[in-house]
VEXMITOR-652842 format. One line per field, with one value per residue: x, y, z of N, C-alpha, C in turn; residue in one letter. Coordinates in Angstrom, 2 decimals. Layout:
N
nX <- (X|...) $
nY <- (Y|...) $
nZ <- (Z|...) $
caX <- (X|...) $
caY <- (Y|...) $
caZ <- (Z|...) $
cX <- (X|...) $
cY <- (Y|...) $
cZ <- (Z|...) $
residuo <- (A|...) $
// end
This chain:
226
nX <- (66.60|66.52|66.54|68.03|71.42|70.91|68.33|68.31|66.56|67.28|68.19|66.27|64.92|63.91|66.48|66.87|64.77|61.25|59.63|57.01|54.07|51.68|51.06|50.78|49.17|50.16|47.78|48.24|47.54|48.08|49.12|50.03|53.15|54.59|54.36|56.28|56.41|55.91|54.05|54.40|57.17|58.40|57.38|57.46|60.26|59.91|59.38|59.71|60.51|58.74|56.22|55.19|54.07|53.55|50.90|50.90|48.14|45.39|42.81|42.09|41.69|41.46|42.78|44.81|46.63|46.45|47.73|46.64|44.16|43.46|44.62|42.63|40.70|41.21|39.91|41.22|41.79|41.91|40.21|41.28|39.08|36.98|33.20|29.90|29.67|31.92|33.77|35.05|38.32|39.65|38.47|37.41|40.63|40.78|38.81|40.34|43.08|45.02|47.23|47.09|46.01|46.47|44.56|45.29|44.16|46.13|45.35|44.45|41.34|39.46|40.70|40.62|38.19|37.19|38.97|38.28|35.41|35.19|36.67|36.05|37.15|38.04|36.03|35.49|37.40|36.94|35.71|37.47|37.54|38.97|39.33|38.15|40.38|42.71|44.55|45.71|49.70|50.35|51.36|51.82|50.07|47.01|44.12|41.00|39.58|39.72|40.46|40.78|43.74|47.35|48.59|50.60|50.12|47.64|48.66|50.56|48.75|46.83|48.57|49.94|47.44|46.86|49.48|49.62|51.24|52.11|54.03|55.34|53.36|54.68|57.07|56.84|56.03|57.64|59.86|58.11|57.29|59.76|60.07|58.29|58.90|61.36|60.08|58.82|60.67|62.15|60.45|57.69|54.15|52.25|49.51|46.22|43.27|40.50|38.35|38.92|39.34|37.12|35.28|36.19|36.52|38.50|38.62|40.08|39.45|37.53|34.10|32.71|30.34|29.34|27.23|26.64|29.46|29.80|27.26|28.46|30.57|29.33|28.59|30.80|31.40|29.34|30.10|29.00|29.17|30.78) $
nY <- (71.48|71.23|73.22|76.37|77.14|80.11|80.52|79.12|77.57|76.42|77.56|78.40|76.62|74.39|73.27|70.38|67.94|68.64|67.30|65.67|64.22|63.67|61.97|62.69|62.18|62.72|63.12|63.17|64.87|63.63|65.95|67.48|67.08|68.52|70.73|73.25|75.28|74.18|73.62|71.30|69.17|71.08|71.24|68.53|68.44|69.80|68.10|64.80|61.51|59.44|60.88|62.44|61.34|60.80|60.03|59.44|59.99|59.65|57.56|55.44|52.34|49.77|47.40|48.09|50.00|48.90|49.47|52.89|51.65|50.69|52.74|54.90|53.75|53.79|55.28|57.20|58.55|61.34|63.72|66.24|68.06|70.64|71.30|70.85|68.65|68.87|68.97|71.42|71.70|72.78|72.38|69.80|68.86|69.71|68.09|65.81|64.15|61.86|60.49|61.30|60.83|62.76|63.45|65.02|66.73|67.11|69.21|71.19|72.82|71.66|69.14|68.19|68.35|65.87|63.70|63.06|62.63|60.37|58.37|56.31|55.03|57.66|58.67|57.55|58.56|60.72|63.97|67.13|70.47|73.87|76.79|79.63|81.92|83.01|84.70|83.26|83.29|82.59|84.05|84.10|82.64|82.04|81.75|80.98|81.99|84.26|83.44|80.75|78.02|77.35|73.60|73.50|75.12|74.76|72.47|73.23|74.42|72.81|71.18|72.28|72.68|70.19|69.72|71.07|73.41|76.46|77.57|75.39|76.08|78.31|77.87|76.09|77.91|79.56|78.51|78.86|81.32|82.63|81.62|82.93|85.42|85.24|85.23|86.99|89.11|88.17|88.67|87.54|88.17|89.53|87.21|87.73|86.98|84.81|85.85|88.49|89.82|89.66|91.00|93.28|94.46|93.71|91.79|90.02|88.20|86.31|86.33|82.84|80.65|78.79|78.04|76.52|77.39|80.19|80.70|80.23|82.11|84.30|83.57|84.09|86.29|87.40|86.69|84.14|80.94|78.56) $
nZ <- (92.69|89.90|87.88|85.82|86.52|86.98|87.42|89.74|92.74|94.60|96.86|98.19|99.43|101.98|103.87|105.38|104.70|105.51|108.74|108.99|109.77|108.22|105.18|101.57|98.93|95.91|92.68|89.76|86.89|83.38|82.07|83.29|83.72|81.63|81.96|82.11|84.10|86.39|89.68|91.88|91.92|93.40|95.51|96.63|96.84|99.27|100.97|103.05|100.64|101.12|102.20|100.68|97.59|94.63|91.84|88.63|86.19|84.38|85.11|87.48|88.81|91.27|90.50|88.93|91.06|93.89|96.26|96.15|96.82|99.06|100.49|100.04|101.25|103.86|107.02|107.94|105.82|103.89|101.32|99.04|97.74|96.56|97.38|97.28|99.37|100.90|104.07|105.81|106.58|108.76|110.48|110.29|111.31|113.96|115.17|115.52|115.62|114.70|112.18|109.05|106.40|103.40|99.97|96.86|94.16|91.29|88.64|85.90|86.69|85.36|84.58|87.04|88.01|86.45|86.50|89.24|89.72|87.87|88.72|91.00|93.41|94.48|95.87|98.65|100.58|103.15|101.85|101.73|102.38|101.84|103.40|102.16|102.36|101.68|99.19|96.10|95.47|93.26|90.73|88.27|86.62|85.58|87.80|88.15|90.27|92.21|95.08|94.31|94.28|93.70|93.20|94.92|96.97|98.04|99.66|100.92|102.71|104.20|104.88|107.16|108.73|109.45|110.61|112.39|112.84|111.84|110.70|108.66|106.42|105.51|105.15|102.40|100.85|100.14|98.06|95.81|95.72|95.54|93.03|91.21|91.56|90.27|87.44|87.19|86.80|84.56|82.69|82.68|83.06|85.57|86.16|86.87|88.43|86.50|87.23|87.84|86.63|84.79|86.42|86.44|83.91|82.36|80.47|77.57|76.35|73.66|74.54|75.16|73.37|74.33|76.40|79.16|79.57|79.38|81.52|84.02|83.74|84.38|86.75|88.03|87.82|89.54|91.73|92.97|94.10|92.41) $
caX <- (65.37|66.83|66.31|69.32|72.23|70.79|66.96|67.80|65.22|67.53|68.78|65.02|64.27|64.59|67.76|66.28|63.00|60.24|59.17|55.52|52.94|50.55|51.63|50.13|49.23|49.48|47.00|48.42|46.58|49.53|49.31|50.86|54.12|55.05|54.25|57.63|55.92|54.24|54.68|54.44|58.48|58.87|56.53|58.16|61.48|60.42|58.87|60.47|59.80|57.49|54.99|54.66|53.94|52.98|51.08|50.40|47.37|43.74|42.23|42.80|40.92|41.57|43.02|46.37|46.84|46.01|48.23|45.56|42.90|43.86|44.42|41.30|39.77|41.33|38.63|41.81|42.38|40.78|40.68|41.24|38.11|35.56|31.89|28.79|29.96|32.92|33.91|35.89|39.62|40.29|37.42|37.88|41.69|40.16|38.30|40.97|44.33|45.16|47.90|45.74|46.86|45.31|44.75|45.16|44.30|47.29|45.86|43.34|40.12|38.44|41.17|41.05|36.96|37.59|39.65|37.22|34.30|34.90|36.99|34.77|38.16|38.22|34.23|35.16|38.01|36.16|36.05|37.33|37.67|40.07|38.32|38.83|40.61|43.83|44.71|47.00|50.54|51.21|50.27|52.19|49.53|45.75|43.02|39.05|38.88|40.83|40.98|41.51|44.84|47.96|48.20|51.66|49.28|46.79|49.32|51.38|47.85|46.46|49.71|50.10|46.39|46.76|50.38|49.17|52.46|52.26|55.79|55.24|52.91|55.41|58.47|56.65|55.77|58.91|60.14|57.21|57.18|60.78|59.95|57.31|59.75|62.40|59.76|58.46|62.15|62.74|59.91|56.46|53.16|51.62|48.09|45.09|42.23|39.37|37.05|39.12|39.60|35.49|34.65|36.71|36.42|39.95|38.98|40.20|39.33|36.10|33.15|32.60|29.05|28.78|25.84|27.09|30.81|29.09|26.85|29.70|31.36|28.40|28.52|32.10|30.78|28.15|30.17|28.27|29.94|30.63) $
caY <- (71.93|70.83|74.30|76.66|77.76|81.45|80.91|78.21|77.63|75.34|78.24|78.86|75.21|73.87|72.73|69.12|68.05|68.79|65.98|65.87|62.83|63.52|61.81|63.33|61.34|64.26|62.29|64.44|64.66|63.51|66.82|68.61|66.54|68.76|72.03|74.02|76.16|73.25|73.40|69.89|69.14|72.46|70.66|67.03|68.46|69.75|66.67|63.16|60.57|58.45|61.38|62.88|60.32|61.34|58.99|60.21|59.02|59.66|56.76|55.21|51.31|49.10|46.17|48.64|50.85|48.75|50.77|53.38|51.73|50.91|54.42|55.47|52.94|53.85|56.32|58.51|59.11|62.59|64.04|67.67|68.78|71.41|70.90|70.89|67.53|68.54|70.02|72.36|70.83|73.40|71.73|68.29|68.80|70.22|66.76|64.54|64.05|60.80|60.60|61.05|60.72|64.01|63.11|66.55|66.50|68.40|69.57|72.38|72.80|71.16|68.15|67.45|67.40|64.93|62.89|63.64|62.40|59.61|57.60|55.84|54.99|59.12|59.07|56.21|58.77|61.84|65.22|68.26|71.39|74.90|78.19|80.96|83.27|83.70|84.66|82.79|83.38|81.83|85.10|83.62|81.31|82.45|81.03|80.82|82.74|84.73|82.58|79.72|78.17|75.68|72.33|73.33|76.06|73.42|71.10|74.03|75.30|71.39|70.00|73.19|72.37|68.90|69.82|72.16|74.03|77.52|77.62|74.94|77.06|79.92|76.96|75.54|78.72|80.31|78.67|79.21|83.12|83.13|81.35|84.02|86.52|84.87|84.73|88.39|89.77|87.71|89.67|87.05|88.99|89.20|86.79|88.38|85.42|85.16|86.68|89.65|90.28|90.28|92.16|95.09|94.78|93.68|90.47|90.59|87.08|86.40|85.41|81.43|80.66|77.32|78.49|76.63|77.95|81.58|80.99|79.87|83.18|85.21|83.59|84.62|88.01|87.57|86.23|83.09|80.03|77.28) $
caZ <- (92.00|88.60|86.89|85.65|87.79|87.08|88.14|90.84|93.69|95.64|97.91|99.07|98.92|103.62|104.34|104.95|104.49|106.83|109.62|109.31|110.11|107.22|104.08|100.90|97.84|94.83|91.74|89.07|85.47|82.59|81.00|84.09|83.81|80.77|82.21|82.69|85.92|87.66|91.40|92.68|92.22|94.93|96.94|96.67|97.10|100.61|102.02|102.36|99.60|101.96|102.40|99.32|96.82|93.15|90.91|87.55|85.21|84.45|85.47|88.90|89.84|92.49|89.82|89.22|92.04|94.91|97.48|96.30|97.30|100.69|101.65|100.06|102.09|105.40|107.58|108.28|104.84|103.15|99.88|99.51|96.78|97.09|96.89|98.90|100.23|101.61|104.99|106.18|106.47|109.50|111.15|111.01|111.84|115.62|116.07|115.05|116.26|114.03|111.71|108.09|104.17|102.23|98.68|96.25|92.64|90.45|87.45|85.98|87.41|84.52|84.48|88.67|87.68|85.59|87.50|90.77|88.82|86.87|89.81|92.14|94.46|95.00|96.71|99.55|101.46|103.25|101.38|102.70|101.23|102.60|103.82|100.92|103.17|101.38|97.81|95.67|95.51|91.72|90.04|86.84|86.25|85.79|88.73|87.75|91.34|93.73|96.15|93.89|95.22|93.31|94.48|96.74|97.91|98.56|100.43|102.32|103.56|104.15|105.71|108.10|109.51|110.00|111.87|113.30|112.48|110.54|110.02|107.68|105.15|105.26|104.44|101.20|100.07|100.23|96.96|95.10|96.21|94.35|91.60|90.53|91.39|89.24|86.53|86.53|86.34|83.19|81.42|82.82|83.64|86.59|85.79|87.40|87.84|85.72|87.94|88.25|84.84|84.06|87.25|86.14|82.18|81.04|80.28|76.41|75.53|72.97|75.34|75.18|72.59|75.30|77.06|79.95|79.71|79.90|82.81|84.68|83.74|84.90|88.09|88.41|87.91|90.49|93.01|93.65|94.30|91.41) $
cX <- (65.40|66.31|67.53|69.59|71.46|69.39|66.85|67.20|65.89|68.02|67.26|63.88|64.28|65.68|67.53|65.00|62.30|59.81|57.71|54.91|51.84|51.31|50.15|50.33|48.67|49.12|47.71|47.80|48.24|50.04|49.96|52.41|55.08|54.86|55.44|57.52|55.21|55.03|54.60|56.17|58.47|58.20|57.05|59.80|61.47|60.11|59.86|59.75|58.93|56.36|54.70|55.05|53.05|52.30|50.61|49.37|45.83|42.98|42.72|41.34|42.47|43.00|44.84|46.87|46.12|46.66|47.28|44.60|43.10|44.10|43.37|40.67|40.03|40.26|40.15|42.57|41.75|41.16|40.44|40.43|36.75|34.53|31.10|28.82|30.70|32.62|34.74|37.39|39.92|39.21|37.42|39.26|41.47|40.22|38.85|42.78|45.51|45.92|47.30|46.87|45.83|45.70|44.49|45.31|44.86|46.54|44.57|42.28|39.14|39.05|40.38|39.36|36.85|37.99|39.06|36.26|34.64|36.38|36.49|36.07|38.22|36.74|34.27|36.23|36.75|36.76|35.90|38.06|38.21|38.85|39.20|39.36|42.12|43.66|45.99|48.32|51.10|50.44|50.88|51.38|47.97|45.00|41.62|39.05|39.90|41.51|41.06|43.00|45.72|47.73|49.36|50.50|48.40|47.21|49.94|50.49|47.56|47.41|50.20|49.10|46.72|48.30|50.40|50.14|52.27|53.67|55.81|54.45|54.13|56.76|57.99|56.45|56.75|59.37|59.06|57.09|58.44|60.68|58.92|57.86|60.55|61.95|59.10|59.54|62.74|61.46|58.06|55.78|52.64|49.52|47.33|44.22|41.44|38.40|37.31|39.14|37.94|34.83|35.39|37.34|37.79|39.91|38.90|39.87|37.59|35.20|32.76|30.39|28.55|27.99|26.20|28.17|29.92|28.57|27.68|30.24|30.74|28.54|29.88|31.80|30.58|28.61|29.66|29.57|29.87|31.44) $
cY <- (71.63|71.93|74.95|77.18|79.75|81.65|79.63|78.80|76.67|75.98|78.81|77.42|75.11|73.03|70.92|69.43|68.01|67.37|66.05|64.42|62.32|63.02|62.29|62.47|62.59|62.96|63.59|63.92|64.75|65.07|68.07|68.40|67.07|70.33|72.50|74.59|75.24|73.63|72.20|69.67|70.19|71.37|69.58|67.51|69.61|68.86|65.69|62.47|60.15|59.26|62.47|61.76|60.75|59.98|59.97|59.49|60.08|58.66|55.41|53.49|50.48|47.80|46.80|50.02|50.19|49.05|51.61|53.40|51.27|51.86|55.04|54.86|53.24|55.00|57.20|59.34|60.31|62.96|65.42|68.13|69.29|70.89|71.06|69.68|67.38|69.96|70.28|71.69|71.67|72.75|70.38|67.65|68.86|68.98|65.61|64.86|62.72|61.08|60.58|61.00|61.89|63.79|64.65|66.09|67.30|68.22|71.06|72.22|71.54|69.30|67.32|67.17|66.76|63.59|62.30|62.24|60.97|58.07|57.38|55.95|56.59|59.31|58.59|57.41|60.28|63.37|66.46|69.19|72.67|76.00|79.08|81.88|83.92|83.38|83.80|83.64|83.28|82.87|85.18|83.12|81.74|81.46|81.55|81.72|83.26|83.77|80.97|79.56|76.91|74.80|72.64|74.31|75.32|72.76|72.23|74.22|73.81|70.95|71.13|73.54|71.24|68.83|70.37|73.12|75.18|77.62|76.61|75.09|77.71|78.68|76.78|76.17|79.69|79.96|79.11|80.75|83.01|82.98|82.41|85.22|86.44|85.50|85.89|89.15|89.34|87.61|88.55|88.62|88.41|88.87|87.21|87.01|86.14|85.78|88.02|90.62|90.41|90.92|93.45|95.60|94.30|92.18|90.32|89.40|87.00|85.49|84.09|81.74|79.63|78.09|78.39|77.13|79.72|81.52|80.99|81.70|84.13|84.78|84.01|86.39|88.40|87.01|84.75|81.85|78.92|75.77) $
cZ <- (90.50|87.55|86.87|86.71|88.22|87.67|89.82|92.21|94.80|97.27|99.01|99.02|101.11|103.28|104.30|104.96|105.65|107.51|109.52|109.33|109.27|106.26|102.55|99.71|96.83|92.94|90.90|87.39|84.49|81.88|82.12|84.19|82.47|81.05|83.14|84.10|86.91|89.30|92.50|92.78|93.03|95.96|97.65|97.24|98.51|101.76|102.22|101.23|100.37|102.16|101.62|98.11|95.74|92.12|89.78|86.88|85.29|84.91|86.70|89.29|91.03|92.08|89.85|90.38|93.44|96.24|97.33|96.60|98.29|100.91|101.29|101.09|103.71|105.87|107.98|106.74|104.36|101.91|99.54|97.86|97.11|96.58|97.97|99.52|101.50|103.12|105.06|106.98|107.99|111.18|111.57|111.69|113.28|116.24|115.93|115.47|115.37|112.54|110.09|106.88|103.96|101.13|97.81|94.67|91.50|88.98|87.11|86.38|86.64|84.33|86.36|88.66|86.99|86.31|89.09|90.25|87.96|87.56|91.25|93.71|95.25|95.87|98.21|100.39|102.16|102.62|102.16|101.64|102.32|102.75|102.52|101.73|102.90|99.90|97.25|95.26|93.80|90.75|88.68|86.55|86.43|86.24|87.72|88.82|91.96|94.55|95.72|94.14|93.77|94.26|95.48|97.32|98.63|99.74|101.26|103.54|104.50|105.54|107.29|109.23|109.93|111.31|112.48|113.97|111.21|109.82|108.43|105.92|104.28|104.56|102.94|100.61|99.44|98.62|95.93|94.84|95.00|92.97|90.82|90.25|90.27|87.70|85.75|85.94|85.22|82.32|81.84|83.36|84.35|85.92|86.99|86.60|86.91|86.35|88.73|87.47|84.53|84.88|87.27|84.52|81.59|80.40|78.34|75.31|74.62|74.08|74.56|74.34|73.51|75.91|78.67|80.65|80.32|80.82|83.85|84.75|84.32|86.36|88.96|89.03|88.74|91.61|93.79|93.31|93.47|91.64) $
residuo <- (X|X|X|X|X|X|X|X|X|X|X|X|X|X|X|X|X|X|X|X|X|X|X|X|X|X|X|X|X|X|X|X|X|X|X|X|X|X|X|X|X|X|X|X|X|X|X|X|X|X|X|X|X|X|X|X|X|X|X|X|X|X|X|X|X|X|X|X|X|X|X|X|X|X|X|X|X|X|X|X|X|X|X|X|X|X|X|X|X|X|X|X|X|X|X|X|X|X|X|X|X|X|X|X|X|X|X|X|X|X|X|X|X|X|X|X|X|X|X|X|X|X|X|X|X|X|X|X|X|X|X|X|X|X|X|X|X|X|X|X|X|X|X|X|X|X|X|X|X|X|X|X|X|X|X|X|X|X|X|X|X|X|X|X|X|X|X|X|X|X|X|X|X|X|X|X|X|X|X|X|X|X|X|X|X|X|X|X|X|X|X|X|X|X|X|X|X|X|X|X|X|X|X|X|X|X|X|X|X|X|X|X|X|X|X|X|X|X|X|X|X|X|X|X|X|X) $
// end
């Protein structure tokens, strides 16, 4: 896990790496590759190399990443981002049986739209998006929503539909669970999302003058879906 002997994660890391059929391409935004708590290395270090594959960058064509655009291009490839485009990942796993690539975009909400948005190669795989039905786990690390998820959360939930293996959730999550533990016992606070914090007043930050930043926050409020 390459962290100290006193917080290591290698004792709640699997023994080897998991066998699975899905390979996962994690797009990660450069500015997560400096963040001490990221959780992609947990994730990478329970797969094999061949099916977790990290590229890093903001900007993704065809000219330098053409392995990328062949698996965008394959029809069994998907790309795991919400929207009213996408469907339901638990859904199309049912009607498909076929060995797929899920593409997951590692970075903040506002980076992975970014990244989403402004790479045509990311439109051509089909989008599928998770059911909100569990809360996140990484309660070091403040979500926009409850049921906003990290990207291992993403990929444990993701890669445990497509294998249609729970065991494999409960494996990838396992280090992650410690590492939070590790991280409260050496004095971190437990982050409460943003939309838990302004539906029960503690939210202590100065409200945003962006007009749009604020509506956004109201709809947090209100429950509606952004």
């Amino acid at each position: 896990c390459s962290r100290p002997q006193k917080v290591c994660l290698c004792p709640f890391l699997p023994v080897h790496p998991l066998k699975v059929s899905t390979c996962l391409y994690i797009i990660q935004h450069p500015a997560e590759e400096s963040r001490v708590l990221r959780t992609v290395p947990l994730l990478a270090a329970c797969l094999p190399p061949d099916k977790c594959k990290i590229l890093v960058g903001r900007r993704f064509n065809e000219d330098r990443y053409p392995e990328l655009a062949t698996v965008c291009r394959n029809p069994n490839t998907l790309i795991l981002y919400p929207g009213a485009e996408a469907t339901i990942l638990e859904e199309m796993a049912v009607m498909s049986s076929n060995p797929s690539v899920v593409i997951i975009i590692d970075g903040t909400w506002s980076q992975a739209k970014d990244i989403f948005y402004k790479n045509s190669l990311f439109r051509l795989p089909k989008q599928v998006q998770l059911k909100p039905s569990i809360s996140s786990q990484y309660v070091i690390r403040t979500q926009p929503t409850n049921t906003c998820l990290s990207t291992l959360e993403c990929a444990a939930v993701a890669l445990s539909i497509m294998e249609k293996n729970k065991s494999i959730q409960e494996t990838i999550l396992h280090p992650l669970q410690a590492l939070c533990s590790f991280q409260l016992q050496h004095g971190a606070q437990i982050h409460h999302s943003k939309e838990h914090l302004l539906k029960n007043g503690l939210y202590d930050k100065p409200m945003p003058k962006n007009k749009r930043k604020l509506r956004r926050m109201e709809l947090l409020v209100n429950n509606v879906k952004i």
